[in-house]
N, CA and C atoms as a LAMMPS dump frame, in Angstrom:
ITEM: TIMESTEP
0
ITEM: NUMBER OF ATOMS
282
ITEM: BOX BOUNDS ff ff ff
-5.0000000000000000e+02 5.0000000000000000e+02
-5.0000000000000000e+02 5.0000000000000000e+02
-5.0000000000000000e+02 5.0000000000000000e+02
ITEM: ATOMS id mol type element x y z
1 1 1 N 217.351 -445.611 -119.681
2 1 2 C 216.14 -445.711 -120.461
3 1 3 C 214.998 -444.929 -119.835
4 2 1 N 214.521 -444.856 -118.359
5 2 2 C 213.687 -444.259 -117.905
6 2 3 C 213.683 -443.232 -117.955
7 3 1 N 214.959 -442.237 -117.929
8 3 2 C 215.233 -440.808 -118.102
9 3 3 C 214.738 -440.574 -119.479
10 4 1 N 215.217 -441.24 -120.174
11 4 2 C 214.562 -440.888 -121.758
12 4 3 C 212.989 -440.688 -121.734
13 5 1 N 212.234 -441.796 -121.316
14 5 2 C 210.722 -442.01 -120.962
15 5 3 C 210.13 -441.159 -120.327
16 6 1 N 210.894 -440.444 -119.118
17 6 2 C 210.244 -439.796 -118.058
18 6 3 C 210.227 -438.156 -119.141
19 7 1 N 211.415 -437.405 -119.51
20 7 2 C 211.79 -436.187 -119.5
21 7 3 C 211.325 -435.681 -121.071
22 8 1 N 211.192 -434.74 -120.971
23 8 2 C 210.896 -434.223 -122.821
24 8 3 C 212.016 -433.339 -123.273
25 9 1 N 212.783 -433.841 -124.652
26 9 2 C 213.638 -433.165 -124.671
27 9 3 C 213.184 -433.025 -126.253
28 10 1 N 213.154 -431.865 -127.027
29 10 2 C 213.013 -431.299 -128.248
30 10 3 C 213.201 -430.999 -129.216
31 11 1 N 214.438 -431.796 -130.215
32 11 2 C 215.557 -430.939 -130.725
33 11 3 C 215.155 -430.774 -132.072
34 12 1 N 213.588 -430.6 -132.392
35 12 2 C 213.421 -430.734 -133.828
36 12 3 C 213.237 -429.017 -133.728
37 13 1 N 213.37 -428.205 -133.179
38 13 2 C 212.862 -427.055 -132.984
39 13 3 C 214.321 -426.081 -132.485
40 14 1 N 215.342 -426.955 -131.903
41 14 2 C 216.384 -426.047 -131.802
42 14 3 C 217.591 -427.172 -131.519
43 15 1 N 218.877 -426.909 -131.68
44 15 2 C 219.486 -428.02 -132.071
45 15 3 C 219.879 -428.63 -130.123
46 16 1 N 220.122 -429.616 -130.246
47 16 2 C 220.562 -429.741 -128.84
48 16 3 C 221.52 -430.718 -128.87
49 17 1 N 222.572 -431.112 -127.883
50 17 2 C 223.382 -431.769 -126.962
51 17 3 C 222.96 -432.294 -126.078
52 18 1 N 223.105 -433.697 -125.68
53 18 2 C 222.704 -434.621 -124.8
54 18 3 C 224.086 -435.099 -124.079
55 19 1 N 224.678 -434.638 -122.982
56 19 2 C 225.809 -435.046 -122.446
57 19 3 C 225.575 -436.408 -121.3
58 20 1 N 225.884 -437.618 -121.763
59 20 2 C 225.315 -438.514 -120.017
60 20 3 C 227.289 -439.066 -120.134
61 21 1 N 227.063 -439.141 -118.463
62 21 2 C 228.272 -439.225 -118.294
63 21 3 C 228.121 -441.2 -117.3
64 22 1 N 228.294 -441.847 -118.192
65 22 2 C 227.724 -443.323 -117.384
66 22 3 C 228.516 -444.45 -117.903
67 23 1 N 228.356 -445.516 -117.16
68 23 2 C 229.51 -446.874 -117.712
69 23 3 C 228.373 -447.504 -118.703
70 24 1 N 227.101 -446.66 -118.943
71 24 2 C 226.367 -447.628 -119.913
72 24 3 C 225.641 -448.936 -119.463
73 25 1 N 225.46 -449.452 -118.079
74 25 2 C 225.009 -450.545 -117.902
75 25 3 C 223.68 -450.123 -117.598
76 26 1 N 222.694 -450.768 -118.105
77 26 2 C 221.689 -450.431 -117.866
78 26 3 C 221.283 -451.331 -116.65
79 27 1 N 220.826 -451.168 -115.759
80 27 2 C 220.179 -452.112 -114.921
81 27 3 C 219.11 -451.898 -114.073
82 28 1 N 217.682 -452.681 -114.654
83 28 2 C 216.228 -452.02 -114.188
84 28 3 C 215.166 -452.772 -114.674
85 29 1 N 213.483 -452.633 -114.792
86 29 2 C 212.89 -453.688 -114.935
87 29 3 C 212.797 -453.7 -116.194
88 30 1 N 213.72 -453.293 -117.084
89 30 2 C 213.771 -453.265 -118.277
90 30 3 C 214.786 -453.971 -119.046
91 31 1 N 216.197 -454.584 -118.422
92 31 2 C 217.084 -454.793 -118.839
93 31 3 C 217.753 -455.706 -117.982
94 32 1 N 218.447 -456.626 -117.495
95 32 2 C 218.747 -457.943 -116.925
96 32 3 C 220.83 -457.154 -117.331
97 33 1 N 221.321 -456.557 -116.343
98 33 2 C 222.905 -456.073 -116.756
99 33 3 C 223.863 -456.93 -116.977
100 34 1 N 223.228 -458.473 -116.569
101 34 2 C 224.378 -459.136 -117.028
102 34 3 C 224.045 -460.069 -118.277
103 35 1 N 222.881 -459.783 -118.635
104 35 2 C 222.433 -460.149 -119.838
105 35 3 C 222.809 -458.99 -121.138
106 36 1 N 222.616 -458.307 -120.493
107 36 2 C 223.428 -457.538 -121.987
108 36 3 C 224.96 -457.726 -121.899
109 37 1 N 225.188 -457.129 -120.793
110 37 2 C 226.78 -457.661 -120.986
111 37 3 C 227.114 -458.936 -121.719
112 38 1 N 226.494 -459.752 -121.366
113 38 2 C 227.138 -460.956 -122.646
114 38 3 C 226.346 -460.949 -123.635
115 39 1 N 225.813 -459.837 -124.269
116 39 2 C 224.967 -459.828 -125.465
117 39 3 C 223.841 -461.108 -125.599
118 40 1 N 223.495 -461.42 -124.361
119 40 2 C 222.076 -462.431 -124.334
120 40 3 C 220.808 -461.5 -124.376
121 41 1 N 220.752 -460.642 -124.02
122 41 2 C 219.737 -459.065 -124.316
123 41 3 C 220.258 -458.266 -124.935
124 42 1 N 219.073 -457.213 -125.966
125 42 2 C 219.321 -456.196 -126.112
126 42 3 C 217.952 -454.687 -125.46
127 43 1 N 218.772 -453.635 -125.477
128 43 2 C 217.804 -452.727 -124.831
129 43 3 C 216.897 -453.084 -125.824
130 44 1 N 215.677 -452.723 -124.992
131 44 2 C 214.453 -452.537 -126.074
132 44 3 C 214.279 -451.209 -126.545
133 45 1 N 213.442 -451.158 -127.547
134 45 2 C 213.186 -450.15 -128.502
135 45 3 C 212.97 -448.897 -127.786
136 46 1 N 213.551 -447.523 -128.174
137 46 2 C 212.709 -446.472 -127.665
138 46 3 C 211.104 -446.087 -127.527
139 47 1 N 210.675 -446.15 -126.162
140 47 2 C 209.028 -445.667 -126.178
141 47 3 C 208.241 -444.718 -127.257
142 48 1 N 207.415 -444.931 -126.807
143 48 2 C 206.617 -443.404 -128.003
144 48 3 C 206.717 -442.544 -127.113
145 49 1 N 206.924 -442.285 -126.104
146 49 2 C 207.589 -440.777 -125.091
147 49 3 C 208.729 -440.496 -125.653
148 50 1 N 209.795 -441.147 -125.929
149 50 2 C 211.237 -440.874 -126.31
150 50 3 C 210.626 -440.175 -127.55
151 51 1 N 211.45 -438.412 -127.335
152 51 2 C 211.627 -437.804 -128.383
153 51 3 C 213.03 -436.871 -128.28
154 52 1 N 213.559 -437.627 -129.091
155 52 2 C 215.155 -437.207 -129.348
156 52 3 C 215.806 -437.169 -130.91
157 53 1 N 214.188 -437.096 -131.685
158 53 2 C 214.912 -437.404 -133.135
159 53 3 C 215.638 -435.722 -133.174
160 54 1 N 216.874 -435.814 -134.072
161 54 2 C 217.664 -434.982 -134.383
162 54 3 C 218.902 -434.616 -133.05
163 55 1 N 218.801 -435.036 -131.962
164 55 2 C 219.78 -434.432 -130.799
165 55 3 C 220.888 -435.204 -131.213
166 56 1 N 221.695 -434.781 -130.889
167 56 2 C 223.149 -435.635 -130.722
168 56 3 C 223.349 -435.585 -129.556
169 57 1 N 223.683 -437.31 -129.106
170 57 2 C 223.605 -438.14 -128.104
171 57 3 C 225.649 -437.71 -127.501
172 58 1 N 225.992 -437.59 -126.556
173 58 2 C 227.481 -437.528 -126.739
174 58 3 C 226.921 -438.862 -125.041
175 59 1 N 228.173 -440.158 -124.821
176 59 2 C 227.924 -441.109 -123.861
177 59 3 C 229.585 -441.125 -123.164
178 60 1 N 230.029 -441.018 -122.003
179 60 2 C 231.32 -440.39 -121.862
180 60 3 C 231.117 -441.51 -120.487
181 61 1 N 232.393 -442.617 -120.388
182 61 2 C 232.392 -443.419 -119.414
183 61 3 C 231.934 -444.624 -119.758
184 62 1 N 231.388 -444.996 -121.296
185 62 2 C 230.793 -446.053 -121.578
186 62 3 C 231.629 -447.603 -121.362
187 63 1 N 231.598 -448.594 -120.522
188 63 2 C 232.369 -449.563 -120.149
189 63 3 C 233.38 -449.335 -119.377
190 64 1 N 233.261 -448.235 -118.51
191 64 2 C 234.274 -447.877 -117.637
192 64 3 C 234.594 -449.442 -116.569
193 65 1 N 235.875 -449.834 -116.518
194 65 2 C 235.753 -450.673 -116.066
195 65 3 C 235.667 -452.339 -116.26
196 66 1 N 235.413 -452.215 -117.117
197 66 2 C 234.572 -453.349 -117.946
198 66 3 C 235.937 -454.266 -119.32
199 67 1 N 235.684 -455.431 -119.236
200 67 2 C 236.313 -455.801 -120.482
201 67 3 C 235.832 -455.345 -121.913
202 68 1 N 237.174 -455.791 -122.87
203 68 2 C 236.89 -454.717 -123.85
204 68 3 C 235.398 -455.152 -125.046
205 69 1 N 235.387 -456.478 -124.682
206 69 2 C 234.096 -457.586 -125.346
207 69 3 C 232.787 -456.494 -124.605
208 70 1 N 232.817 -456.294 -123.572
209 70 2 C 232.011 -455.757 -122.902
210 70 3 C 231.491 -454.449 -123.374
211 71 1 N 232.503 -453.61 -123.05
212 71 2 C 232.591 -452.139 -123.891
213 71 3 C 232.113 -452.129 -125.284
214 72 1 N 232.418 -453.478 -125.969
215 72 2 C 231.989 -452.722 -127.452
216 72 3 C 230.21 -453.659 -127.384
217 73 1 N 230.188 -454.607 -126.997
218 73 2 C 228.822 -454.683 -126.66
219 73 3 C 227.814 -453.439 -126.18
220 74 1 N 228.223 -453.212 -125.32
221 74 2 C 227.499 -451.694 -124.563
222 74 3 C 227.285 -450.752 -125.973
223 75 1 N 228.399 -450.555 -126.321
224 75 2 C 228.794 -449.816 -127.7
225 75 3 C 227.555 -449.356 -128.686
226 76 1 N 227.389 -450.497 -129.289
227 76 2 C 226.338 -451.034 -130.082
228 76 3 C 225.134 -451.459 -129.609
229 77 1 N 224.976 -451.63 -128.556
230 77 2 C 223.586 -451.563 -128.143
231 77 3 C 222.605 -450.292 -127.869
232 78 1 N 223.457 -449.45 -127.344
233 78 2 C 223.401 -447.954 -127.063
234 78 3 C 223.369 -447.32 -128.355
235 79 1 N 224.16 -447.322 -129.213
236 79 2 C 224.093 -447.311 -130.639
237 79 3 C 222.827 -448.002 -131.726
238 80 1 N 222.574 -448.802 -131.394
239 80 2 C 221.169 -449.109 -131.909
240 80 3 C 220.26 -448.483 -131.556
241 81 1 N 220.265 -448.303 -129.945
242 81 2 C 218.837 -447.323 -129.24
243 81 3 C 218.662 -445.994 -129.799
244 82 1 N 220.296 -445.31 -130.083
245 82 2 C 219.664 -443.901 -130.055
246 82 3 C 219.686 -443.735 -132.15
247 83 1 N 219.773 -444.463 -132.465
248 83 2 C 219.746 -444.604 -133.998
249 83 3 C 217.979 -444.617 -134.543
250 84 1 N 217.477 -446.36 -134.036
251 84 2 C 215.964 -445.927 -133.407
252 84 3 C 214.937 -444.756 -133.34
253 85 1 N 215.739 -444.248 -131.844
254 85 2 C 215.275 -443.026 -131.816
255 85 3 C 215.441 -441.993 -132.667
256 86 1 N 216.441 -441.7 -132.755
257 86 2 C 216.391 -440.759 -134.403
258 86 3 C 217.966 -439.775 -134.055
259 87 1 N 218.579 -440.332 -132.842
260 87 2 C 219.601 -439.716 -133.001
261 87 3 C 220.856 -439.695 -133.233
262 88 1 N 221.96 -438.586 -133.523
263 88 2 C 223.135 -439.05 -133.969
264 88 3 C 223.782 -439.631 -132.328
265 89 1 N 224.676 -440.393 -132.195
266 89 2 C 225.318 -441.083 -131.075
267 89 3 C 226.82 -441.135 -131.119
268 90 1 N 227.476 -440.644 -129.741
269 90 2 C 228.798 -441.244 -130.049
270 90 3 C 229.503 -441.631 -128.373
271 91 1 N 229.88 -442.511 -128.414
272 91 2 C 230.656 -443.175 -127.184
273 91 3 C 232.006 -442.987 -126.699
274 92 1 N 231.524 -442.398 -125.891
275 92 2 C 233.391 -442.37 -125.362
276 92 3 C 233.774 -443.757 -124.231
277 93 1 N 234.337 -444.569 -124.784
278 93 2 C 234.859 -445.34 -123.76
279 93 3 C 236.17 -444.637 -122.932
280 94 1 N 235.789 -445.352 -121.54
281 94 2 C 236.674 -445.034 -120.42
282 94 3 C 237.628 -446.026 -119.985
């Protein structure tokens, strides 16, 4: 989430690819990791810094590790965020 917040990325102006290569757990003063994992949290909304409408999101490693309740939780939560934000999303579980 902070990378999103911190960085400016542009894609209404030229098309772009977003490659993150991660198990998807978020964990920070934003998110409680074992609270999402059992779907007792969800990420919160993208900031008004987050600008990613139009990028396609690609997430590679998502629940690496993880049970499969887990993985598709992650799934859809991550999937809500970058929808939100305005972008297309797709998950590769590991």
């Amino acid at each position: 989430l902070a990378w999103f917040n911190r960085n400016s990325v542009d894609c209404s102006k030229d098309q772009h690819t977003i490659l993150i290569i991660t198990d998807g757990i978020e964990a920070s003063e934003y998110v409680n990791p074992n609270h999402l994992l059992s779907g007792k949290q969800a990420l919160p909304a993208p900031s008004e810094f987050v600008n990613i409408r139009g990028c396609e999101v690609f997430m590679f490693g998502v629940g690496a590790g993880r049970l499969d309740q887990e993985t598709s939780l992650l799934r859809k939560a991550w999937g809500q965020y970058f929808q939100q934000a305005g972008a297309s999303f797709l998950a590769v579980p590991l």
